[in-house]
C-alpha positions, 0 to 999 in steps of 0.5 A: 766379383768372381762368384763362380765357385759359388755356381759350380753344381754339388754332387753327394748321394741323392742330392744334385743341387744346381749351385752350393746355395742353401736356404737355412732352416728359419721357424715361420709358424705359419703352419694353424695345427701342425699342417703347412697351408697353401701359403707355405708351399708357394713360399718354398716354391718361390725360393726355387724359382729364385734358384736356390739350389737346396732349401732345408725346412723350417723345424717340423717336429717328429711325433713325440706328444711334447716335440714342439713348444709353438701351436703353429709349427708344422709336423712331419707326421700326421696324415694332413701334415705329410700332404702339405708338405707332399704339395710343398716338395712337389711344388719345389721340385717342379722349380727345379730346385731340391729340399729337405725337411729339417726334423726337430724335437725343442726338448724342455722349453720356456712356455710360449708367450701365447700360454700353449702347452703342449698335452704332456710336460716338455722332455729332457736329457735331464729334469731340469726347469719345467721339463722331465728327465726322458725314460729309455723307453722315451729315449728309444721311441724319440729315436724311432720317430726321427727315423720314421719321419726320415723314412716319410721325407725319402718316400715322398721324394725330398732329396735329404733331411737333417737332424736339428741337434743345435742352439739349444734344442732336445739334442743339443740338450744331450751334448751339454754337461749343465743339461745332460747329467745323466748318469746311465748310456746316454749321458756321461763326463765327456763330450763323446759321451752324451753324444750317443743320443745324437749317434743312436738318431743318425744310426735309425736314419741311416737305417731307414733312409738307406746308404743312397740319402744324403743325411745332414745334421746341424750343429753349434758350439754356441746357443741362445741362451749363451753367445759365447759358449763352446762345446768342443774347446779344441780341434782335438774336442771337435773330433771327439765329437763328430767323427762318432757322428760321422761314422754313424751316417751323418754325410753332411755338417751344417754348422751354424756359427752367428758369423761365418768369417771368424775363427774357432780356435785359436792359431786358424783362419778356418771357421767350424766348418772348416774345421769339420772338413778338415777333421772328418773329411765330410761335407760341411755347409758353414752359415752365420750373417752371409751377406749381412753386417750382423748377426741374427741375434740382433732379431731380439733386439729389433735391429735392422741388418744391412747388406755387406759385400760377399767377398769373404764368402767367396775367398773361403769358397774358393779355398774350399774351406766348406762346401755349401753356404747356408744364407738365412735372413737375407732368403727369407726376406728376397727369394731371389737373393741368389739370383742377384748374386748370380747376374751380380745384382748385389746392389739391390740387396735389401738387407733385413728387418724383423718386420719379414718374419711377420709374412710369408714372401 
C-alpha cells in the first residue's frame, strides 16, 4: 500500500504538522480535581514520540461553575490546571510533535454515575431535564471564557485549539431544534439561527488568538442519544451552517462521523468532510472507525474492534477529499499506531477493546 499522502507534511497558520495524522479528542478523566498529573503528560508525550503529527486534547472545560459533569476531567483554567497542561505542551513539543487543547462546556447533562455534581444546576440553551435555560448574562460570560481559555493555549505555546460543538454537548445543544427553543438572539427556526452561539464563540477566539492561530471546530450531524440523526439534510443545509462559521474564523472543520467511508447525502461518495471542503473551501479533518471494523459506539456495548485495511482511508486522501485524518481508539490504545503505518507495520495493528479506557498507555 502507497501511504504516501498520508506523510506529506500540513501547513495552515500556526500549525506545521509533520504528517496529515491527528489523535482524536477522547475523554480519560484521569486528571483528580481538574488538574492533568504526570501520568497525562507522558501519555500525550508518547503519542509524539509515535509521530502523530497533531493531537487534540481530551475535553477541558472552560471556566463556567457547571462546564463539566465528571469530577476528573481536566480544566483550562485554573492556575495548577494551566501548569499541567504547560508540562503537557512542553512535553509534546519537545517529541516533536504539535497539540492543541480541545475546549468543552457539557451543557445539561445526566448526572454522573458516581453522584458528583457540579456546585450549580447544568446549563442550556433551553430548561429542559435537570438543566436551566442560560440567561445573556450566561450566554455572554460562557462566550468570554471560550475566548480566555483560547487566549491561555496560544500564550502557553499549543499550536491551535478547537471548540467542542458536537455529539450532543453545550454547543450542539444550541444547534437543535428539540433543545434549542429559545425565542430571543440565540435561538431560532433555522439551522443558521441557532448557530449564532457557535458563531458569537468562534468571533471571541478569533478576537484573542489573532488572525495567525489556527482555529478548529468539531462538529456532527449525529449524537449519542441518537445514531441516526441529521442537523443539515441537504448540501444546501450544510452551507447554511458552516459558511457563517467559516466566515466567523473557524479555519478548520473536524467532522466527526461513526464511519468515516459513507456517504452524507445522497447522489455523492463524499463523506461530511468532504462535503465541508467542498462548501466552504476550508480544511477539514474527517474521523469515524479509521482502521477499525466498527465503530465507537460499540464501546457501550463492550464489543472489541478489530483492525481493518486502511485502503479507503488512503484512496480518499489521495482524491483530497479532506485534508487530516482524526484516528481515535486505535491511538489511544498504541501510541505508535502511525509509526506502523508509516514502515507498513499494519499487521501489528492491535485493534481495541474497552479494557484501554481503563489506564493511561
Amino acid at each position: 500500500m502507497n501511504t504516501e499522502s498520508l506523510f506529506r507534511p500540513f501547513r495552515l497558520k500556526s500549525l506545521h504538522t509533520r504528517n496529515r495524522f491527528v489523535m482524536s479528542p477522547m475523554t480519560r478523566s484521569c486528571s483528580p480535581a481538574g488538574v492533568p498529573t504526570a501520568d497525562v503528560a507522558n501519555y500525550y508525550r508518547k503519542r509524539a514520540e509515535g509521530e502523530v503529527g497533531l493531537i487534540i486534547s481530551e475535553g477541558t472545560v472552560i471556566n463556567r461553575p457547571s462546564s463539566s459533569n465528571e469530577p476528573n476531567v481536566p480544566d483550562f483554567y485554573k492556575d495548577q490546571s494551566l501548569a499541567g497542561w504547560q508540562k503537557v505542551i512542553d512535553g509534546v513539543i519537545h517529541a516533536g510533535g504539535q497539540m492543541a487543547p480541545q475546549l468543552w462546556h457539557v451543557g445539561i447533562q445526566e448526572n454522573h454515575h458516581s453522584g458528583w455534581l457540579p456546585s450549580v444546576p447544568f446549563e442550556g440553551p433551553s430548561g429542559i431535564g435537570n438543566g436551566k435555560a442560560m440567561t445573556d448574562a450566561d450566554i455572554a460570560d460562557t462566550i468570554a471564557a471560550f475566548g480566555r481559555s483560547a487566549a491561555h493555549a496560544k500564550q502557553m505555546g499549543f499550536n491551535s485549539v478547537e471548540v467542542q460543538a458536537a455529539h450532543g454537548y453545550l454547543v450542539d445543544q444550541f444547534f437543535w431544534p428539540n433543545t434549542n427553543t429559545r425565542n430571543d438572539f440565540f435561538g431560532g427556526k433555522t439551522l443558521a439561527e441557532r448557530s449564532r452561539f457557535a458563531v458569537e464563540i468562534a468571533k471571541e477566539i478569533r478576537k484573542q488568538v489573532g488572525d495567525d492561530f489556527a482555529v478548529m471546530m468539531r462538529l456532527s450531524q449525529w449524537r449519542f442519544s441518537d445514531f441516526y440523526s441529521k442537523l443539515a439534510n441537504s448540501p444546501q443545509e450544510l452551507e447554511s451552517w458552516l459558511n457563517p462559521l467559516a466566515d466567523a474564523g473557524v479555519d478548520i472543520f473536524h467532522c466527526s462521523t461513526r464511519r468515516f467511508w459513507e456517504p452524507e447525502f445522497e447522489g455523492s461518495d463524499l463523506n461530511l468532510a468532504g462535503w465541508a471542503k467542498k462548501i466552504t473551501g476550508k480544511t477539514t479533518i474527517t474521523v469515524g472507525s479509521v482502521g477499525l471494523d466498527n465503530d465507537v459506539t460499540t464501546i457501550f456495548a463492550g464489543q472489541k474492534s478489530m483492525p481493518v485495511s486502511i485502503d479507503e482511508l488512503v484512496r480518499r486522501m489521495d482524491n483530497n477529499e479532506f485534508d487530516l485524518v482524526a484516528v481515535g481508539r486505535s491511538i489511544l490504545a498504541d501510541p505508535y499506531w502511525v509509526q506502523k503505518v508509516k514502515e507498513n507495520r499494519m499487521h501489528e495493528f492491535q485493534g481495541f477493546s474497552k479494557e484501554a479506557l481503563e489506564t493511561l498507555v
